[in-house]
Residue frames as a rotation matrix with the C-alpha (Angstrom) as fourth column:
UNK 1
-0.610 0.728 -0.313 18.81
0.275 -0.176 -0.945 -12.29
-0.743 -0.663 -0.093 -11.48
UNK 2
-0.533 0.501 0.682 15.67
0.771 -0.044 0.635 -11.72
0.348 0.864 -0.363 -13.52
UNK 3
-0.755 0.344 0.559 13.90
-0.111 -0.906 0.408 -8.95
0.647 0.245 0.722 -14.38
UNK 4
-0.688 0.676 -0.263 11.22
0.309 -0.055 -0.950 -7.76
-0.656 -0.735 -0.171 -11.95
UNK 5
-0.847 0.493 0.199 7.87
0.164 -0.115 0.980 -7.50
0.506 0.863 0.017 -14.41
UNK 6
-0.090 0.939 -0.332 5.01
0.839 0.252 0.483 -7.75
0.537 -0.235 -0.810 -11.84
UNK 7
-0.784 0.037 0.620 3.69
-0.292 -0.904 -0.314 -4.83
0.549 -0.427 0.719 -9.97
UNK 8
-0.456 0.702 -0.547 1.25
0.879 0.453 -0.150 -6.18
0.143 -0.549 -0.824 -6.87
UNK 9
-0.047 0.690 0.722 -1.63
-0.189 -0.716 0.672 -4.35
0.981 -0.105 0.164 -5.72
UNK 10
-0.630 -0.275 0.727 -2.48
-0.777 0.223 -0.589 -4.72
-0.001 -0.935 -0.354 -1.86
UNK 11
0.691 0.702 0.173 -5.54
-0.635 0.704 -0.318 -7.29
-0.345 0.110 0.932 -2.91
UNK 12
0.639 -0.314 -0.703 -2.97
-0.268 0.765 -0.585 -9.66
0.721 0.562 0.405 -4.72
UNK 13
-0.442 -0.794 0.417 -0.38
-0.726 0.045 -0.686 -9.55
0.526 -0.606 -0.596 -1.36
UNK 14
0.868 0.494 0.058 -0.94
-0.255 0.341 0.905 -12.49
0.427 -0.800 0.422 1.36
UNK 15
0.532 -0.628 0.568 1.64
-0.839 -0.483 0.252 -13.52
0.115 -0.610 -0.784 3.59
UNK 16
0.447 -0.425 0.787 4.42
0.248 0.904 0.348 -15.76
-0.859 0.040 0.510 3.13
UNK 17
0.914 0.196 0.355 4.56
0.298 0.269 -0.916 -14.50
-0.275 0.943 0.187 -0.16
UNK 18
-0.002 -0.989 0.147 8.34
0.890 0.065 0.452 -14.14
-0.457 0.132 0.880 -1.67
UNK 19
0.832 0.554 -0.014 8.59
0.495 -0.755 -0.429 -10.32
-0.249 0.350 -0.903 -2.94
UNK 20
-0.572 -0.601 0.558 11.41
0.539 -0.788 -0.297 -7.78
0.618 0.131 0.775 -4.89
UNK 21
-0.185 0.428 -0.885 10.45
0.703 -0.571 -0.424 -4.31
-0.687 -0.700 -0.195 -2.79
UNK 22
-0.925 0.173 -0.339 10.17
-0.375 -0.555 0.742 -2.73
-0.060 0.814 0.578 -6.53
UNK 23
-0.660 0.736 -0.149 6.84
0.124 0.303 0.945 -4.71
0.741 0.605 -0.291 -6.83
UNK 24
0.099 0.983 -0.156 5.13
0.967 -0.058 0.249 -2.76
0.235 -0.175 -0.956 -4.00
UNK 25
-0.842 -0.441 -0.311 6.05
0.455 -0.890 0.030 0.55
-0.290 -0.116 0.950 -4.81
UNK 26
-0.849 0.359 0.388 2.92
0.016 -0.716 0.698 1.09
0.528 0.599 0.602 -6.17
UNK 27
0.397 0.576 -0.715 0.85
0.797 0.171 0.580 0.36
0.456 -0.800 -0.391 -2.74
UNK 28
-0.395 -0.202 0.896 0.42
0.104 -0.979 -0.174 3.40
0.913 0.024 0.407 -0.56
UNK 29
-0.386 0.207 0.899 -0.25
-0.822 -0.519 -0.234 4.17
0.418 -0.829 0.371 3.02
UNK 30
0.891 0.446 -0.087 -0.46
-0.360 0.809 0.465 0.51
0.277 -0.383 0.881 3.96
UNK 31
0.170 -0.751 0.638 2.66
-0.876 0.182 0.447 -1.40
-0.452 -0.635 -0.627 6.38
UNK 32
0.976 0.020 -0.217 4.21
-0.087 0.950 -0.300 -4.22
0.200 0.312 0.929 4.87
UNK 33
0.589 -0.291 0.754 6.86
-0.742 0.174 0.647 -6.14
-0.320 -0.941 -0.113 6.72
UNK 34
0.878 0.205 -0.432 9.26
-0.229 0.973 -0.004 -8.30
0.419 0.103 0.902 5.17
UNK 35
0.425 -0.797 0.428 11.83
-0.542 0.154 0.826 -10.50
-0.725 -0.583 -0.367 6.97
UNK 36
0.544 -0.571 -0.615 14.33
-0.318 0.538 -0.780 -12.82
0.776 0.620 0.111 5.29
UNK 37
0.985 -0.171 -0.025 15.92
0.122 0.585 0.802 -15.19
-0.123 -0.792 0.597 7.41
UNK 38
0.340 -0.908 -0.245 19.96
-0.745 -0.419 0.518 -14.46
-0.574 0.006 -0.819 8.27
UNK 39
-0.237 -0.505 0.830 20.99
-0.223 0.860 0.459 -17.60
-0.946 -0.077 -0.316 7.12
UNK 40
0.705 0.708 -0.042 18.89
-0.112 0.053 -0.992 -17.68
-0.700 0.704 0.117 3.39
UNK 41
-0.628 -0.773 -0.088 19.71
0.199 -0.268 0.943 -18.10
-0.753 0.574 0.322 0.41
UNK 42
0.010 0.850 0.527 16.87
0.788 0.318 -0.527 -16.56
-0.616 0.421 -0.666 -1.92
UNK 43
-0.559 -0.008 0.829 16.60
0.768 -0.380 0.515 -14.20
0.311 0.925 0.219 -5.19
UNK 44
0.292 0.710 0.641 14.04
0.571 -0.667 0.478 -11.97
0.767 0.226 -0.600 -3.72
UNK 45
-0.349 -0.469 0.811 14.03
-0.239 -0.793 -0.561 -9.42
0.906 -0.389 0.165 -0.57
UNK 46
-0.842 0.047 0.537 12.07
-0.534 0.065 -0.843 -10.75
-0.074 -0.997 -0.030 1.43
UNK 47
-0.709 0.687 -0.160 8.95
0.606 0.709 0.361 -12.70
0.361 0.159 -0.919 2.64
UNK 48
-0.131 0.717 0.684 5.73
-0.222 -0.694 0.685 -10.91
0.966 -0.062 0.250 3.58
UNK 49
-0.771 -0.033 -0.636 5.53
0.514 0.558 -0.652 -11.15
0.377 -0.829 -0.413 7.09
UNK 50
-0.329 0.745 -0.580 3.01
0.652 -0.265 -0.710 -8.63
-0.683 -0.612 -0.399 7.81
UNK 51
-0.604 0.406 0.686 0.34
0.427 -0.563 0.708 -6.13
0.673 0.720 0.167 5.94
UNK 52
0.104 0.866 -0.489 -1.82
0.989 -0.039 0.141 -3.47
0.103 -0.498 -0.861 7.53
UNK 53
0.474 -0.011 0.880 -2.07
0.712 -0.584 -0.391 -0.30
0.518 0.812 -0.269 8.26
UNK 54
-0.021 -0.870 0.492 0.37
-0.890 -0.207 -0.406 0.39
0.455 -0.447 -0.770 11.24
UNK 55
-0.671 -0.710 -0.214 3.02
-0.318 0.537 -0.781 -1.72
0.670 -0.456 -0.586 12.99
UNK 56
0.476 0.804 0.356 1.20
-0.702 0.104 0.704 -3.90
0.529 -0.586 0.614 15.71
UNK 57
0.194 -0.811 0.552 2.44
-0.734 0.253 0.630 -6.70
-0.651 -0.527 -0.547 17.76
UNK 58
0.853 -0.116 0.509 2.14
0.392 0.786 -0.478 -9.57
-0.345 0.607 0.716 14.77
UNK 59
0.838 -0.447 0.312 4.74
0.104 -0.430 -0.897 -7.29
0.535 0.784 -0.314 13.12
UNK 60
0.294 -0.768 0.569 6.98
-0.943 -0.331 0.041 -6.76
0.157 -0.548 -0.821 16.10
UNK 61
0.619 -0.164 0.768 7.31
-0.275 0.871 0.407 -10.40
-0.736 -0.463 0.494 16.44
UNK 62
0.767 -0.542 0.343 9.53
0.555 0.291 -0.779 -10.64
0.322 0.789 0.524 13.33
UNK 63
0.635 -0.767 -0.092 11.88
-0.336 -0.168 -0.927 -8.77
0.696 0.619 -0.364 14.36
UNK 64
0.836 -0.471 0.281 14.41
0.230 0.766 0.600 -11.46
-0.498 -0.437 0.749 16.02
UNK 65
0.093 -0.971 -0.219 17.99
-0.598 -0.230 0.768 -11.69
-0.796 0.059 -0.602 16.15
UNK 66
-0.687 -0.446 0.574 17.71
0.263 0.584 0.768 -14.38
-0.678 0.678 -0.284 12.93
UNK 67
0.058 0.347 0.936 16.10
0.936 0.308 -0.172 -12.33
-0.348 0.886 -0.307 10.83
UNK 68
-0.948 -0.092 -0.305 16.52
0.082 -0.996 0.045 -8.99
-0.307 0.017 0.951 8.70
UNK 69
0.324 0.921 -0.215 13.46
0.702 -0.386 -0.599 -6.96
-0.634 0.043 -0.772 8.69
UNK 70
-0.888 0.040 0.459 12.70
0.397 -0.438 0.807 -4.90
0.233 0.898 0.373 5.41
UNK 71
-0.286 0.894 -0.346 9.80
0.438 -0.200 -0.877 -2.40
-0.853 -0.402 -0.334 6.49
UNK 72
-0.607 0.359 0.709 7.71
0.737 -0.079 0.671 -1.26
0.297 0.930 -0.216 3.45
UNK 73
0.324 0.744 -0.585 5.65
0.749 -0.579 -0.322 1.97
-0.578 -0.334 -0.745 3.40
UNK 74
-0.785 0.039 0.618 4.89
0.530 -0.475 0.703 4.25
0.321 0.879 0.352 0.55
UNK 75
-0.297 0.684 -0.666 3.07
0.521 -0.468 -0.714 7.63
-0.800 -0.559 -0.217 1.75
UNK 76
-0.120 0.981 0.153 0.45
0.963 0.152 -0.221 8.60
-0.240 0.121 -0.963 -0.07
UNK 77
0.784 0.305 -0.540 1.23
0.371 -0.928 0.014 12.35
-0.497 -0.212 -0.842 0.27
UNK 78
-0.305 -0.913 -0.272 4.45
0.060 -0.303 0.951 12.11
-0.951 0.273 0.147 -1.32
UNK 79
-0.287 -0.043 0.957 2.92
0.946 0.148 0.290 11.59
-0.154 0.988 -0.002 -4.74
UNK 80
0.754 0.646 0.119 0.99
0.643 -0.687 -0.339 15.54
-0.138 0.332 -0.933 -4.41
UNK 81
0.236 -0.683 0.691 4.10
0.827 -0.232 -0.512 17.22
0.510 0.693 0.510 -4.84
UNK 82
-0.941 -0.056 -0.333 5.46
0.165 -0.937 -0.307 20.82
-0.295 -0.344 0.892 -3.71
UNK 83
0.129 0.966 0.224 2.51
0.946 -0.187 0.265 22.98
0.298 0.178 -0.938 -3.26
UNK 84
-0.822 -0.500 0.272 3.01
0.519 -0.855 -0.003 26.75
0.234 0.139 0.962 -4.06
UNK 85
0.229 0.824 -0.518 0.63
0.817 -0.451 -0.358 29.46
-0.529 -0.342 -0.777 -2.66
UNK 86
0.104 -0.028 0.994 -0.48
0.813 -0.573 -0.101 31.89
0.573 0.819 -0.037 -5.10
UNK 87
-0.239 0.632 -0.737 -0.21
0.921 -0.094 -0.379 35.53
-0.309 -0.769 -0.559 -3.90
């Protein structure tokens, strides 16, 4: 397997596209769906089956008994850390 080198933004994502889940780790507070057919045989994790910014029905339609679903979702709030109150 090769190295994973790219890092997507959500503007560079469209659907269909083949994806590692390391190369949208840096997308935040946006849904991304991928599925991989059971039966595959493919190097990455998954295909993009959906993007937005919650689950909807396009997104529930992937998940079928011949495919695994890989939800994606990086919150936003995890990156501010612990937050101490002075007193």
């Amino acid at each position: 397997m090769q190295a994973v080198t790219t890092k997507y933004t959500v503007n560079d994502l469209k659907e269909g596209m083949r994806v590692f889940k390391e190369q949208l780790s840096s997308i935040y507070d946006t849904w991304i769906i991928l599925y991989r057919p059971k039966n595959s045989i493919m190097d990455e994790d998954g295909i993009i089956g959906f993007i937005g910014s919650e689950p909807n029905e396009k997104s529930d339609a992937l998940y079928t008994e011949d495919n695994i679903i890989i939800p994606i979702y990086n919150d936003s709030t995890e990156l501010e850390g612990d937050i101490f109150d002075e007193e």
